[in-house]
Structures are given as C-alpha cells and as structure tokens.
C-alpha positions, -999 to 999 in steps of 0.1 A, spaced: -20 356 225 -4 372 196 -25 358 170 -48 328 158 -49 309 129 -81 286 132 -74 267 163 -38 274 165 -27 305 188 6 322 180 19 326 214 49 324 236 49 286 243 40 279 205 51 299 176 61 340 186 67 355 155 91 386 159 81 399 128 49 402 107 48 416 69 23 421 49 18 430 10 -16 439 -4 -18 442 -42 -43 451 -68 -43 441 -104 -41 468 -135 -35 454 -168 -24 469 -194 -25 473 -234 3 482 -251 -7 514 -277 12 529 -307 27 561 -298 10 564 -268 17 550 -233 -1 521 -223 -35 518 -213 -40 504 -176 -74 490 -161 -84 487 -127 -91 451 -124 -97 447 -87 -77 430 -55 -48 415 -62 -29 388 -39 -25 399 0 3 382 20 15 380 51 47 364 63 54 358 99 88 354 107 109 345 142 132 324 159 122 293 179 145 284 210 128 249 224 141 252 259 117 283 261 88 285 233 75 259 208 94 238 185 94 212 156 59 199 168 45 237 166 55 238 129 42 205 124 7 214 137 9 245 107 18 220 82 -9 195 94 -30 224 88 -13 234 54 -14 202 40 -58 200 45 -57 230 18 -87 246 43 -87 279 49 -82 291 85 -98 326 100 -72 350 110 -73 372 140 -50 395 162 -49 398 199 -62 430 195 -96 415 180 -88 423 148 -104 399 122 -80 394 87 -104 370 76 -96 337 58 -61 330 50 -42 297 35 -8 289 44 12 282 12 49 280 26 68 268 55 104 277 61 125 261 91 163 261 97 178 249 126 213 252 141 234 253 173 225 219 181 227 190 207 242 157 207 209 138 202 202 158 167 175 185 185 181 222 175 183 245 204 176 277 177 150 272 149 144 303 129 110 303 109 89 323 84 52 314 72 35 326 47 0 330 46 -19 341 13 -57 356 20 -85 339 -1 -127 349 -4 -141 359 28 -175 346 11 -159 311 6 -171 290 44 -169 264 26 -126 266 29 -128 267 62 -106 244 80 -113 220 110 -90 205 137 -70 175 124 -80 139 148 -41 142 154 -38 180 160 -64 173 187 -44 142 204 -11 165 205 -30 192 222 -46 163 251 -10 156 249 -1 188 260 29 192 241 20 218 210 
C-alpha cells in the first residue's frame, strides 16, 4: 500500500502514483504604507495541497473504474483521512480535481495508457463531521472485485 484515502488504497492494482507534491502555505496580509514598505501580518495556515500524479497502464494496474471510485468519492464533498504506508497520518483531505488523459488505444475505444493527477486540498482536522463514508456503489464494485 502506498497510501489511503478513506477506504480507497493507492496501490499497484488501483491507482500507483509515481509522483506526490505537496505545497503548504501560510497567509500574511499586508497594508500598503506611505513611504514605508508594507506592513505584513501573520495570519495563520494557508491552503496545503497535494497532487498525486502517474500513469495508469490497464493490462497491469487500475484503470477508468479506479478513477471513478475517486470521483464517486469527490462528488460526496466528504472529507477522507489521509495516511501513508509508512503510518503517517495527513489528516483530512478533499479531493477538488481530477485529471485523466488517455492514449495509445485499442479498437474497442479502451486506453492502454492513462496518465492521471489528483489533487487533494487538506481541510480542519477538528471537523468529523466531513468525514466521508463508502458510497452503496463503491461497495458493490469492490464485491465485484474489479476496483
């Protein structure tokens, strides 16, 4: 397992990202002052992002249906806990974006290379009350066996 948001586990036979980046920001208005250079104030955290980026072949890892299940999960609005392999917990994250583009093709329309990248924004910690659960279809696709 290289990762888990919620129930879905970034893995091999699902979605292996090749690349993870993240950006942390904090916030520092500022005022504008005569003669002077502007005034900044330390206003707290800003927005943290992570995208996850990678290339999909079908014949060997996840597909379509593996970024369908993200976009099931996207289109709740919930907010999913975040955690590496390693144990690490990221806490609660959203994912705001979805990028797919396919190429090298067979006859029947399927891609055989789908290159992907996710973005996932971090919200409160505090706020449980985001927290996603498994979609009734999520569930039936992974009886199905085919996530």
């Amino acid at each position: 397992m290289l990762m888990a948001l919620g129930m879905f586990v970034f893995e091999t036979r699902s979605v292996p990202y090749q690349e993870l980046k993240r950006i942390t920001e904090w916030r520092h208005p500022s005022q504008s002052r005569v003669g002077q250079r502007p005034a900044y104030q330390f206003a707290g955290p800003g927005a943290d992002t992570i995208t996850l980026s990678g290339t999909l072949l079908p014949t060997f890892t996840g597909g379509r249906f593996s970024l369908d299940e993200i976009r099931e999960m996207a289109d709740q609005g919930n907010a999913w806990p975040l955690v590496e392999g390693t144990g690490r917990q990221y806490g609660l994250w959203v994912v705001t974006r979805v990028e797919e583009t396919s190429s090298h093709f067979f006859r029947d329309g399927a891609a055989e290379k789908i290159e992907f990248n996710l973005t996932l924004e971090h919200v409160d910690d505090e706020r449980t009350d985001l927290i996603g659960r498994l979609a009734l279809p999520a569930v039936a696709r992974l009886a199905g066996g085919y996530v």
